[in-house]
N, C-alpha and C positions, 0 to 999 in steps of 0.2 A: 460594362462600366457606364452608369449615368450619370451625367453633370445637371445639377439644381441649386436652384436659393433656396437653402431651408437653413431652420435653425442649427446649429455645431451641433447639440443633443440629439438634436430630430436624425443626423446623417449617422452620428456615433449607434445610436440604436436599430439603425437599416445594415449598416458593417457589422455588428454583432451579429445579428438572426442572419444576414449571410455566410457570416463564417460556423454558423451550426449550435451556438451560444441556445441554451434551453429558461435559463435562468441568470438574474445578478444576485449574489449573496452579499448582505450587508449589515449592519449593525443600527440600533436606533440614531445615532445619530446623522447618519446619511437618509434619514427616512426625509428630509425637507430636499435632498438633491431633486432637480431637474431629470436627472439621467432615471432617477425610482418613479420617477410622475412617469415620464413618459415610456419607460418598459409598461408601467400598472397600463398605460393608455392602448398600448400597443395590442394586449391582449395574447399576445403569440409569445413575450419573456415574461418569465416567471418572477416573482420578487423572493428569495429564502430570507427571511427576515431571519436573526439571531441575537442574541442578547448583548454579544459583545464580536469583535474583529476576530479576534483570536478564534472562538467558535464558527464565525461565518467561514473563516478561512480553511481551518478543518472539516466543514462542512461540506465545503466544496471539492477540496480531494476527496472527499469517499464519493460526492457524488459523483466525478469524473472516473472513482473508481469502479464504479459501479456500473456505469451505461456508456464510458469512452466518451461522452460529448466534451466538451473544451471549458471547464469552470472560468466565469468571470467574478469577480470580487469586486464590489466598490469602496473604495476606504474614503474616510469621511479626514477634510486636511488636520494636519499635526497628529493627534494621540491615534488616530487608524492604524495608521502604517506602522507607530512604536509597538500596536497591543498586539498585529499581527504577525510581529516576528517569527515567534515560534513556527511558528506554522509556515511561514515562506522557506524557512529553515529545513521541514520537512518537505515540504513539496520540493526542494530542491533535491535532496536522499531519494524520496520515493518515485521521482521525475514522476510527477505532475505537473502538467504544461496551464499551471493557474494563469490565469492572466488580472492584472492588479491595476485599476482604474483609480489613481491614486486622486483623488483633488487639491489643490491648490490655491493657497489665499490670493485675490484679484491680483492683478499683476500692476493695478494702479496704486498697490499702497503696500506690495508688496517691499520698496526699499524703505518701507520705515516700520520695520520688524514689528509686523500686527502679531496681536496673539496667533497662536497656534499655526506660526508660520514654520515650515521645515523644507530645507533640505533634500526633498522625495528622493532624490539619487545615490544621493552619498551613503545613505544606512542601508542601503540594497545594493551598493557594487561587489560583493565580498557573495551574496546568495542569488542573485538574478542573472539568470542567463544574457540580458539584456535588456537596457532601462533606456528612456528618455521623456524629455520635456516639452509639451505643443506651444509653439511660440505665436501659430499662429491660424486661424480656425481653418484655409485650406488645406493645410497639412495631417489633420486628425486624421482623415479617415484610411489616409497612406500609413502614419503609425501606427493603427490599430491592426492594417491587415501585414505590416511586419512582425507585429506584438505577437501575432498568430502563426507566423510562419518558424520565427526562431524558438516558440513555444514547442512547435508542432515534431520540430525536426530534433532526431535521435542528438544526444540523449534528451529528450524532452526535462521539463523544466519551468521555473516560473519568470514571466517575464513584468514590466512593469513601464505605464503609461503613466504621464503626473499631466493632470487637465488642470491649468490653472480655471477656477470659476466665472469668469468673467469673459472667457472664450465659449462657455458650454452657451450662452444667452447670445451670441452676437450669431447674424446669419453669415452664409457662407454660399460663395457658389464654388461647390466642392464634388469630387467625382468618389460614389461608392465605386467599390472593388471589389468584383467577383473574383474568388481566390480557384486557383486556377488547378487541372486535374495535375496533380504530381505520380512521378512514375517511380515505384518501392524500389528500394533498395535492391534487391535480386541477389543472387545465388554466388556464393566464395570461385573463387577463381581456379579455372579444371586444375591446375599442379596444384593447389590447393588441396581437391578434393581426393585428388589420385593417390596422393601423398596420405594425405588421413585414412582412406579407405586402404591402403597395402599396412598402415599402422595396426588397424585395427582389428585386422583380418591376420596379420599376425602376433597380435599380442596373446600372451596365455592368458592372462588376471586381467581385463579392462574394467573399469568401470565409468559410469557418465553422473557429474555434477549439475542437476537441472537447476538455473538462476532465475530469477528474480523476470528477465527479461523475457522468458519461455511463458509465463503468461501475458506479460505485456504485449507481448505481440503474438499470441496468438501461434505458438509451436507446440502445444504440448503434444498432438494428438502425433507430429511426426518424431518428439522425444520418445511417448510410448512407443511406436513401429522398430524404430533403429534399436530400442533395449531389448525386443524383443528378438529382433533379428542377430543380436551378438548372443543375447542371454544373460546380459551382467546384470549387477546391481546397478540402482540408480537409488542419488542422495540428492536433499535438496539444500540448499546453499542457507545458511543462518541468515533468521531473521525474515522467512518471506514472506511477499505480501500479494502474492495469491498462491493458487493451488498451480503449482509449477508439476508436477507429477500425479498420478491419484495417488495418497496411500491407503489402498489397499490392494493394491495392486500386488502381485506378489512377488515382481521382482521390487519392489521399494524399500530398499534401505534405513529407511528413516534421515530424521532432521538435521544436520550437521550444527552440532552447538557453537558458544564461545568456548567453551573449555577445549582450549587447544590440543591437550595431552587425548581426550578423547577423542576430537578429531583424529589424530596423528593416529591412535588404535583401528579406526575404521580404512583408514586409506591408506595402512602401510603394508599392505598384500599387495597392490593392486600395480600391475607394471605398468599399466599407462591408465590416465586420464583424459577423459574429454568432457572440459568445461563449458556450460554452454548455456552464454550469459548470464553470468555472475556477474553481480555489482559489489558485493560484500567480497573486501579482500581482505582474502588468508594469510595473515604475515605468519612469519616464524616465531616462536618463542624467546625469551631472552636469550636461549644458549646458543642461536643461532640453528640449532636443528630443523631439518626440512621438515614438514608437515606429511611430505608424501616420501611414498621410495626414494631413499636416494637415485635409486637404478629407472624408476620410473619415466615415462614420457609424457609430458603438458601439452595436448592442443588445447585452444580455444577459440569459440568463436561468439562473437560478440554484435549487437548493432551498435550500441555508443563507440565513435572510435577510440575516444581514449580509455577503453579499458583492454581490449585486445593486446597480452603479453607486454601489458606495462609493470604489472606486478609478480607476476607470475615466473617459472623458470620455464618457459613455451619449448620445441623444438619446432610448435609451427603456431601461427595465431591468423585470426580474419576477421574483418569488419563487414557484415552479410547478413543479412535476412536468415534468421535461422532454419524457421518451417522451411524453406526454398534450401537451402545449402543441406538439410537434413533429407529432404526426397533424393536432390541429386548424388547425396552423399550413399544413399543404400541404394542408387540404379548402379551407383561404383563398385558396392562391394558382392554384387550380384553379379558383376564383369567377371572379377576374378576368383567367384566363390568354389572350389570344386568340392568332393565329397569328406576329403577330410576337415575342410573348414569349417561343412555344413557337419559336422560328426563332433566336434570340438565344440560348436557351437550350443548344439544340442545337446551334451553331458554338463556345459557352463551349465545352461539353464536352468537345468535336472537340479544339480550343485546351488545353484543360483537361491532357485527356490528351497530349496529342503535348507537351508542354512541360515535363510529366514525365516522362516517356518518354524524353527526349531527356536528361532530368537523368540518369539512372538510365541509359541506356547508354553516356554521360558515362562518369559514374564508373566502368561496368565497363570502358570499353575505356581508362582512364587507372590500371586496374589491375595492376599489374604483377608477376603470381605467382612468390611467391618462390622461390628455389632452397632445396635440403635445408638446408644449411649457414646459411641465413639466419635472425635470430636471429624470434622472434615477434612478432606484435602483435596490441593486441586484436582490430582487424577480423577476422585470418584467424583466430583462437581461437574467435570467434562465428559466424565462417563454417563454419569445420571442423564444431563441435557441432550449429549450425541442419542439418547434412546426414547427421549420422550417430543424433540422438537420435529418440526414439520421438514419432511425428505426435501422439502426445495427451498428450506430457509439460509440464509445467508449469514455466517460467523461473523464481525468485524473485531479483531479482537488486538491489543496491546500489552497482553499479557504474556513480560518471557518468564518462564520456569525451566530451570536447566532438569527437572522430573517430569515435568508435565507440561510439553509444547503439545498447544491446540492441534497442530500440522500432526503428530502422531498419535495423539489419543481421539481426535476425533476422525467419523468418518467424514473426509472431502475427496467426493470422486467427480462432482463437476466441477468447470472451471470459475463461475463465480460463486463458489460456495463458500471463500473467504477469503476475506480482505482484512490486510495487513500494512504497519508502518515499521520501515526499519533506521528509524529515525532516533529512534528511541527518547521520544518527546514527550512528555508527560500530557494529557489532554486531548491524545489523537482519537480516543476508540468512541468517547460518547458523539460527540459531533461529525464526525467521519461515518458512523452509526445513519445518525442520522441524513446525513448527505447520499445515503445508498439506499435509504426507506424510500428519501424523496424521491429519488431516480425509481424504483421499483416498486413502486406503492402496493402491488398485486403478491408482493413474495414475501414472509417474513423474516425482518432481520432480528439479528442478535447480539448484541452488543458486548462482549464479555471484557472488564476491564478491575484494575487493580483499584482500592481505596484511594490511593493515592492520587494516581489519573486521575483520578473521578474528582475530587477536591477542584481540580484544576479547570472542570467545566460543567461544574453542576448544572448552568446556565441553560445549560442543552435540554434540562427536563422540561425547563418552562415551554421551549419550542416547541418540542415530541407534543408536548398536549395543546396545545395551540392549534396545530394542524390535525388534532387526531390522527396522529401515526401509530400503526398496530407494532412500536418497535419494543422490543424487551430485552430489558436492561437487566445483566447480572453484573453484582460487584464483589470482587475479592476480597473481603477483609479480613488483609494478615497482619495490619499492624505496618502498612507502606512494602513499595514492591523490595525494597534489598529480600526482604523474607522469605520473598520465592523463586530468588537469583541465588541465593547461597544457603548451602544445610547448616552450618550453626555460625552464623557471622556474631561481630562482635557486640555485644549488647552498648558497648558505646558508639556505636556506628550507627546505630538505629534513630531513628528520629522516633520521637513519643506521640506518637500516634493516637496511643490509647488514653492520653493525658491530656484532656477529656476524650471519653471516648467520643465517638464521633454514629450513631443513629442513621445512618443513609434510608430508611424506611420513612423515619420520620422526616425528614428532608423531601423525598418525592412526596409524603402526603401533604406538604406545606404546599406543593406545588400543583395541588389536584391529581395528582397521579396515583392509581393502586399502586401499593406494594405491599410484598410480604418478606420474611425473615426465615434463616435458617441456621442453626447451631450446633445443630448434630445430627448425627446421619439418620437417626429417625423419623426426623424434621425435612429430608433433603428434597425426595421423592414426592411428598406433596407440595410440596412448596414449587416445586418446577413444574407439576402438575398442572396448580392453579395458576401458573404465572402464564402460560399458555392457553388457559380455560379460558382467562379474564380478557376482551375487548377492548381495544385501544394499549393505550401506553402502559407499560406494566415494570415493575422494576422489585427485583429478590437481592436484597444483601445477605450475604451467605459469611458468616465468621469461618476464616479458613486458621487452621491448627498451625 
């Protein structure tokens, strides 16, 4: 902790690069702030310039999703924060711990309602884990390393500082903050474990729900061990936004949809459940019917503590590190394992796989490869890419299809091989895209996102070529996403998409960017071809059927 006279800015950007801050994402009009001079000066933060708030703001959750470092956001006063919404919206669903350096018109003319004066708190109490205002320039650099603590801590989250302007320019003799070693969460509590481990050790049908949170922190590698060690199937929780499981794993069950009733078909074998962090909750359908066995048993365990058996019908729930409660959990069921359990165990498995197996050769042999002339769909779009792109490229995608989830048609067996928003926010996959090029600049990513999305931040193209990012962009055009949420919705339900149609090829080339086009599956294969041949930014609009 050192105390000095220096500028507010000058301390605000020594607090950041201490708390692990890589970059500030912004938009052009925060390009005259103080706080961008002196990052640019610093040389050690990065500036992601982006066309608009909205975009910087998605930009920055991919890139947090990408490399774990802490996104910071500058918003520029008044229209910043309204254009950012969405996206604080999201980062709140996906707990991204954004942090939002909102600015603020002078506080000397603040009482007589200058333009573009707002409110910074009040349109963020409802999505911010925690907001406040600097009244005065000793105080900033204590805010900023709260801003990062209540960011940091489960459930992570976006949090939000508002710098009135006229304190970033005044000196300060102010004390940075070294943020201090914090000790993880640690392992469910032994009657906890004992308890779980005699459940599971004696269930006939178990199977395990990997969430959301299984990548976020870093458990998958003790999800795969404990499924093995039962032998059940393991499903991943709707909506995720990384790779919570591999699937191709062969005990992997596949994606758990919204369509409840299908839900209900998969997990109504299964005598017990163990959910393990889940964020997306499973309600019941109108009739009130359970989703699972009625007869079934619900553990969970969770690090957010408010989701641990709030929704759910538990007989046991725990708020725990899950990698740590998942090792402790299989030294338990190795206590009491004797040969018939290990015998039981071993036929699931058998059982396990062949029933998967059997799913999955299913469907390849009730597939029926189209001819040239036949128009696309997203399976074979997914298929085509999953076989032509680079083994260590990165998926970002916002694309749901109750046929064709990325999570199941494509191969992802490392853990950052895709990123995901379960926000369901229009806008996330092209700048979240790019927020994860930035962070990985060595791996390529891929963008895969709906017409519609893509409307919502075309903006993002100008950036990708800006910086030369090798990122490649595929877009869906069905005519907007209802088309690939439901097999035959109602033709008044649809928005006219195609009225005018809408050219995404010609759009990236407006914007210096290669692209190419595809309209039928004879067209498909080259086209994904060249779009990975081709150096730098590359973007393929694909007409989906």
């Amino acid at each position: 902790m050192n105390t000095a006279t220096k500028l507010t800015s000058h301390l605000i950007i020594e607090q950041l690069l201490l708390e692990g801050a890589s970059a500030i994402f912004h938009a052009p009009r925060s390009n005259p702030s103080v706080l961008v001079q002196m990052a640019q000066a610093s040389q050690m933060l990065k500036c992601g310039r982006l066309l608009t708030e909205k975009a910087a703001a998605f930009t920055a959750i991919g890139n947090f999703q990408a490399t774990g470092r802490p996104p910071v956001l500058l918003l520029s006063p008044g229209q910043g924060l309204l254009n950012a919404m969405p996206a604080i919206f999201a980062a709140k669903q996906i707990q991204a711990p954004l942090v939002l350096l909102a600015e603020q018109q002078s506080t000397q003319i603040l009482n007589d309602d200058p333009v573009l004066a707002l409110d910074n708190l009040a349109p963020v109490a409802k999505l911010c884990k925690w907001s406040a205002e600097a009244r005065s320039t000793v105080e900033v650099t204590r805010l900023l390393r709260r801003a990062f603590t209540e960011a940091l801590a489960p459930p992570k989250g976006p949090v939000l500082v508002s710098l009135p302007v006229d304190i970033l320019y005044q000196f300060a003799q102010a004390e940075v903050i070294n943020p201090p070693h914090t000790s993880p969460l640690g392992a469910a509590a032994d009657n906890f474990l004992k308890k779980t481990a005699r459940s599971l050790s004696g269930a006939a049908n178990p199977c395990i729900i990997a969430g959301n949170e299984v990548s976020q922190y870093r458990a998958r590698k003790e999800v795969v061990v404990l499924a093995e060690v039962l032998g059940c199937p393991v499903y991943t929780e709707p909506m995720p936004t990384g790779v919570n499981f591999p699937n191709r794993h062969p005990q992997f069950g596949g994606v758990l949809h919204f369509g409840l009733s299908s839900v209900r078909e998969k997990l109504k074998e299964h005598d017990l459940v163990l959910a393990l962090g889940m964020q997306t909750r499973l309600s019941a359908e109108a009739d009130k019917l359970s989703l699972f066995n009625p007869k079934a048993a619900i553990i969970q365990v969770n690090v957010e503590p408010t989701l641990s058996g709030k929704s759910l019908p538990c007989i046991a729930a725990a708020t725990a590190d899950i990698a740590e409660t998942l090792t402790k959990l299989r030294a338990e069921i190795q206590l009491i394992t004797d040969s018939k359990v290990l015998s039981t165990a071993k036929i699931r498995a058998q059982e396990t796989v062949r029933l998967i197996s059997e799913e999955r050769r299913k469907l390849e042999e009730d597939l029926m490869y189209p001819s040239g002339d036949d128009p696309i769909s997203p399976f074979w779009l997914m298929r085509t890419l999953d076989g032509v792109r680079p083994t260590e490229s990165v998926v970002v995608s916002d694309v749901i299809s109750v046929e064709s989830d990325p999570c199941s048609v494509m191969s992802l067996e490392t853990s950052s091989s895709y990123l995901g928003s379960n926000a369901c926010i229009d806008g996330y996959a092209l700048p979240a895209a790019l927020g994860a090029q930035l962070g990985v600049r060595e791996i390529p990513v891929i963008c895969l996102t709906t017409d519609e999305s893509a409307l919502h931040s075309m903006e993002t193209i100008w950036s990708a070529v800006h910086y030369g990012l090798p990122l490649k962009v595929v877009i869906l055009s069905a005519g907007g996403a209802a088309r690939l949420m439901h097999h035959s919705p109602e033709s008044a339900a649809i928005f006219p998409f195609g009225s005018p149609p809408v050219s995404f090829k010609a759009m990236a080339e407006a914007f210096s960017m290669k692209a190419f086009a595809a309209k039928k599956m004879s067209e498909l294969e080259t086209a994904v071809s060249q779009m990975f041949e081709t150096e730098g930014p590359t973007l393929l609009d694909v007409k989906i059927k």
